[in-house]
C-alpha positions in Angstrom: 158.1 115.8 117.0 157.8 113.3 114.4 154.1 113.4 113.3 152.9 110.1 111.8 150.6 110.4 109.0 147.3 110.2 109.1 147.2 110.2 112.9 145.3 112.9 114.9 147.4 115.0 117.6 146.0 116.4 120.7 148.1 119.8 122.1 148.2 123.6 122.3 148.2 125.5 118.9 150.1 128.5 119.5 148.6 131.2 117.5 149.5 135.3 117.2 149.1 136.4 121.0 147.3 133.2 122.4 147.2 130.1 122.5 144.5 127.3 121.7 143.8 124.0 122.8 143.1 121.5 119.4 144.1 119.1 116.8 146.4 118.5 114.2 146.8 116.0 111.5 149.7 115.6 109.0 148.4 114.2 105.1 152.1 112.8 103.4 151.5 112.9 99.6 150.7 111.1 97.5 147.7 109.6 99.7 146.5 113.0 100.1 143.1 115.5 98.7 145.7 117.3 96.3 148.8 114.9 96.3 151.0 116.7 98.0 152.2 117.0 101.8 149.2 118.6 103.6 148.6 119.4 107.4 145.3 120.8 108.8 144.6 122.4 112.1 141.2 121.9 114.0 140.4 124.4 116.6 137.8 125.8 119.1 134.9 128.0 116.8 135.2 131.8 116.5 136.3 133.8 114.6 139.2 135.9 116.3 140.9 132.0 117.1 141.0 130.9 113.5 142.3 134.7 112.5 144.9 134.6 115.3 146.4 130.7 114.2 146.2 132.0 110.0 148.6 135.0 111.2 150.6 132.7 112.8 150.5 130.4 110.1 151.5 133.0 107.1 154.2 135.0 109.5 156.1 131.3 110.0 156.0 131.3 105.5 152.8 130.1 104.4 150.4 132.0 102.4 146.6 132.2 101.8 145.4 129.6 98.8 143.7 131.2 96.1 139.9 129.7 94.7 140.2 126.7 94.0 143.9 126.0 94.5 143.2 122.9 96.1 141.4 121.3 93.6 144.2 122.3 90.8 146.3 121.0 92.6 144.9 118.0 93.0 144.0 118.1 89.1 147.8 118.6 88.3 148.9 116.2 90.5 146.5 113.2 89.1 144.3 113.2 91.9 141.4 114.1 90.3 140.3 113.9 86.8 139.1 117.4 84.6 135.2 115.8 85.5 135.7 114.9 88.9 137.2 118.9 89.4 134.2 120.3 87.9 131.8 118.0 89.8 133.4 119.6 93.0 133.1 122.8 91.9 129.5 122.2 91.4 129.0 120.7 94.6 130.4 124.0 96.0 128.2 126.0 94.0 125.3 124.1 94.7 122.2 126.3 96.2 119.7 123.1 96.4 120.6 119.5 97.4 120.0 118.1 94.1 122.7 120.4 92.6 125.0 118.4 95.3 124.0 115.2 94.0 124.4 116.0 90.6 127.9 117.5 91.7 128.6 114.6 93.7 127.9 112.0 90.0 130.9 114.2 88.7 133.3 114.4 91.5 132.8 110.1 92.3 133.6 109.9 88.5 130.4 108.0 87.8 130.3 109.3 84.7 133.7 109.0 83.8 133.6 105.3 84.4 130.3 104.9 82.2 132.4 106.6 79.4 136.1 104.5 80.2 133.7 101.3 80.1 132.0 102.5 76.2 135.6 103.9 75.0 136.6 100.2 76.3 134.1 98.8 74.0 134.9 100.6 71.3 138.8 100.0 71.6 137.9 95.7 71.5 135.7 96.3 68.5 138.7 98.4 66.5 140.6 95.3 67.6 138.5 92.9 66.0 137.7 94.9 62.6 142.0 95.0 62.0 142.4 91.5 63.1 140.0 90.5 60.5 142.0 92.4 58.3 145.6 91.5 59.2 144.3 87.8 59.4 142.1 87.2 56.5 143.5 83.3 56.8 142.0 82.6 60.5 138.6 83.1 59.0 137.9 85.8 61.9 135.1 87.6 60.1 131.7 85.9 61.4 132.7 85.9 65.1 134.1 89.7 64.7 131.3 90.9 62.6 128.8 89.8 65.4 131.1 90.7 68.6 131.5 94.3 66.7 127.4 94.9 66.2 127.0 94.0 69.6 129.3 96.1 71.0 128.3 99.1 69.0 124.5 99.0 70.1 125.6 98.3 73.8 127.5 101.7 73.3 124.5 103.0 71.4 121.9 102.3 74.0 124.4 103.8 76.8 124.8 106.9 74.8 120.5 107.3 74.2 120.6 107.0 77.9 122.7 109.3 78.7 121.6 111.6 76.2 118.0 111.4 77.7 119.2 111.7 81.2 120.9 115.4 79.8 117.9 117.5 80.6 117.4 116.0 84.1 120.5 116.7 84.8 120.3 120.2 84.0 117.8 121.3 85.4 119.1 119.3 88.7 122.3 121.3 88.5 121.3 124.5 87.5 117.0 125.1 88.6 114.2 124.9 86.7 113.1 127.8 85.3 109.4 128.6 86.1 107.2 131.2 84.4 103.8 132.6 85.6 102.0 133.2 82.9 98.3 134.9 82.3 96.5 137.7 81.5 97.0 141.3 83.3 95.8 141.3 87.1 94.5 138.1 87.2 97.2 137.3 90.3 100.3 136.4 89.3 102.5 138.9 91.4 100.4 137.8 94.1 101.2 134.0 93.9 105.3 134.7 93.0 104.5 137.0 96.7 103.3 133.7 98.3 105.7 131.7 96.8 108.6 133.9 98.1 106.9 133.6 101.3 108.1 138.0 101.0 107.0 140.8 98.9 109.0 140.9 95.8 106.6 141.7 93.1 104.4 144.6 93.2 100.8 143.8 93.6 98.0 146.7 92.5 94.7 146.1 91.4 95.7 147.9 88.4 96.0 145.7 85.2 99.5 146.2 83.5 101.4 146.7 86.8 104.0 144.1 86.2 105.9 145.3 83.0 109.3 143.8 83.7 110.1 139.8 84.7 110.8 139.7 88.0 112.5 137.3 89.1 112.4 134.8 92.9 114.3 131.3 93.7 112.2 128.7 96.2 113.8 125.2 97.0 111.3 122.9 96.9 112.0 119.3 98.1 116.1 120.0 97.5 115.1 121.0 93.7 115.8 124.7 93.1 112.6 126.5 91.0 113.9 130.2 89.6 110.7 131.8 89.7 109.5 134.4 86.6 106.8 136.8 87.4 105.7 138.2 83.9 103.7 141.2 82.6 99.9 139.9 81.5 99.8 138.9 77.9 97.1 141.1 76.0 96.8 143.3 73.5 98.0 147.0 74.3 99.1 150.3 72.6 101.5 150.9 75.3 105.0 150.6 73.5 106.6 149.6 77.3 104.0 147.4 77.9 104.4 145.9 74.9 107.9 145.2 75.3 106.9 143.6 78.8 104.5 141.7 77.2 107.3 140.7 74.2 109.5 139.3 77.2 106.9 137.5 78.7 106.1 135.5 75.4 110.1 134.6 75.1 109.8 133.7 78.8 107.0 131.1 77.8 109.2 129.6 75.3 112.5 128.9 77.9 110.6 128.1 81.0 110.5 124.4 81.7 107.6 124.6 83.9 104.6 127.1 82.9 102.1 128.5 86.1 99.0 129.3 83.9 97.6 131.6 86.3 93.2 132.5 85.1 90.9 134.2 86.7 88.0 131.9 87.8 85.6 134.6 88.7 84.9 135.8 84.9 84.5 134.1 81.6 86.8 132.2 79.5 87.8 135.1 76.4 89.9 134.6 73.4 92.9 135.8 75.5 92.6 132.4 78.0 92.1 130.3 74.9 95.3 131.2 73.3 97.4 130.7 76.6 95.5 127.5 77.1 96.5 126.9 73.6 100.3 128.5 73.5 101.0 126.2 77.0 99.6 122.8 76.0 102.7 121.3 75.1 104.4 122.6 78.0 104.4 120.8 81.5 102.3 123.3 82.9 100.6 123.6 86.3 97.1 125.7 85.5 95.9 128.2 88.7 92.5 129.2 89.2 92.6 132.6 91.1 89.7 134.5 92.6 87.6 131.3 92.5 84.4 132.9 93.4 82.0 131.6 91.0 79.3 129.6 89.6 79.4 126.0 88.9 77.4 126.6 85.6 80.3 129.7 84.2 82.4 129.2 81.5 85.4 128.7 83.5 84.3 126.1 86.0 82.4 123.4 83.0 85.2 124.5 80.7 88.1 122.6 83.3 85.4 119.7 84.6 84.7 118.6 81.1 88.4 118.9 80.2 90.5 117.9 83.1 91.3 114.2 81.5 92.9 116.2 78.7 95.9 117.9 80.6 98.7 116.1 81.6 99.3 118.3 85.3 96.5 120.6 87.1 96.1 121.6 90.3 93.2 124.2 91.1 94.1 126.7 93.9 90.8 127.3 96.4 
């Protein structure tokens, strides 16, 4: 049978034993994923019918593809460019829809294009400088001069923007690294738990239970949050404790999100005041746990006269 490319076939695939009522469709390179002569095979679900067709398959010659031969391949063959390969792999990788998206930018070779266009710009205003040069005569200069500065802050301004998009893109691709914060037992096992929506982190009413980060991922609206749960930042004479606490002050200074996490039902001490103060130039979400208490403590006038000064608070009830 002469297949036609790029035409779907109805019939039986005969596999190892059996036989299997599906599709087939023959790629010819070069207008195919990897450039080369592909066929695929679409069958019935389950997973002894796909096992039975692959035997067939590798005792007629083929063999299994390793990771990510495809998508070399494809690479080798000038299918895909070295950004548009990675952008797939990160697509693949992807645990949270915006990791896809940010994949997906690679692999369409957005960003290639935005850099083709400013290499572009940069090529015309070489072009101009030595035309200038080799044609003193023509009297080039004005009209270069000004087609040169405007092409260099045109790639200026699109390499600011880029460079500001950089973070965003990060934390799209790989998470956002959240740390919970506070003193000792004032909760913040106990919120990472409800976060999880499973126990994870041990909860006592001991203080000092947490000594270690633990560690929990949430998605949250297709944006993936790697959750730290730290040990409670205070003063000890516990040397493990204080190498809990050591790791909980370097986790402050990576996390891109802070959870402050206080504890509403007692007063403000010098402890709160130098998390408030440590985490004020962080984007920061502060928690009030255990809010029993009294519109006139510390705690409660403390956050109502200063609420207009942070930048993001929610209070939890």
């Amino acid at each position: 049978l002469d297949f036609e490319p790029n035409k779907m076939y109805v019939g039986e695939i005969k596999a190892d034993g059996f036989c299997d009522h599906g599709l087939c469709v023959y790629f010819k390179g070069p207008k195919s994923f990897t450039g080369e002569d592909v066929v695929e095979f679409h069958s019935h679900g389950g997973v002894a019918i796909s096992k039975g067709i692959l035997r067939k398959v590798l005792s007629l010659g083929a063999r299994l593809a390793n990771n990510g031969e495809f998508t070399k391949r494809a690479f080798i063959n000038g299918k895909l460019s070295l950004s548009s390969a990675e952008g797939l792999i990160d697509m693949i990788n992807s645990e949270s829809e915006s990791g896809v998206k940010a994949g997906y930018y690679l692999y369409r070779e957005k960003l290639t294009n935005e850099i083709t266009a400013m290499q572009d710009l940069i090529t015309d205003a070489i072009s101009e400088i030595d035309a200038d040069m080799d044609f003193p005569e023509e009297d080039l200069e004005i009209t270069s001069t000004i087609n040169v500065k405007n092409a260099l802050i045109t790639v200026i301004d699109k390499v600011e923007k880029l460079k500001s998009t950089y973070r965003v893109g990060r934390s799209l691709k790989n998470g956002v690294k959240v740390g919970i914060i506070g003193k000792p037992n004032t909760g913040k096992s106990s919120l990472l738990n409800a976060l999880l929506n499973y126990e994870k982190a041990i909860v006592s009413d001991i203080a000092g239970t947490t000594r270690d980060i633990v560690e929990g991922s949430i998605n949250l609206n297709g944006i993936k949050l790697d959750l730290l749960d730290t040990a409670g930042i205070h003063e000890s004479n516990d040397e493990v404790e204080n190498i809990g606490i050591n790791k909980s002050k370097e986790s402050l200074d990576e996390a891109e999100l802070v959870l402050l996490v206080l504890d509403a039902s007692n007063e403000l001490n010098e402890i709160d005041k130098e998390l408030l103060e440590l985490t004020k130039n962080k984007n920061r979400i502060i928690v009030l746990n255990k809010c029993v208490f009294k519109k006139d403590s510390s705690v409660f006038s403390f956050f109502y006269r200063n609420v207009i000064y942070f930048s993001s608070i929610k209070i939890y009830f």
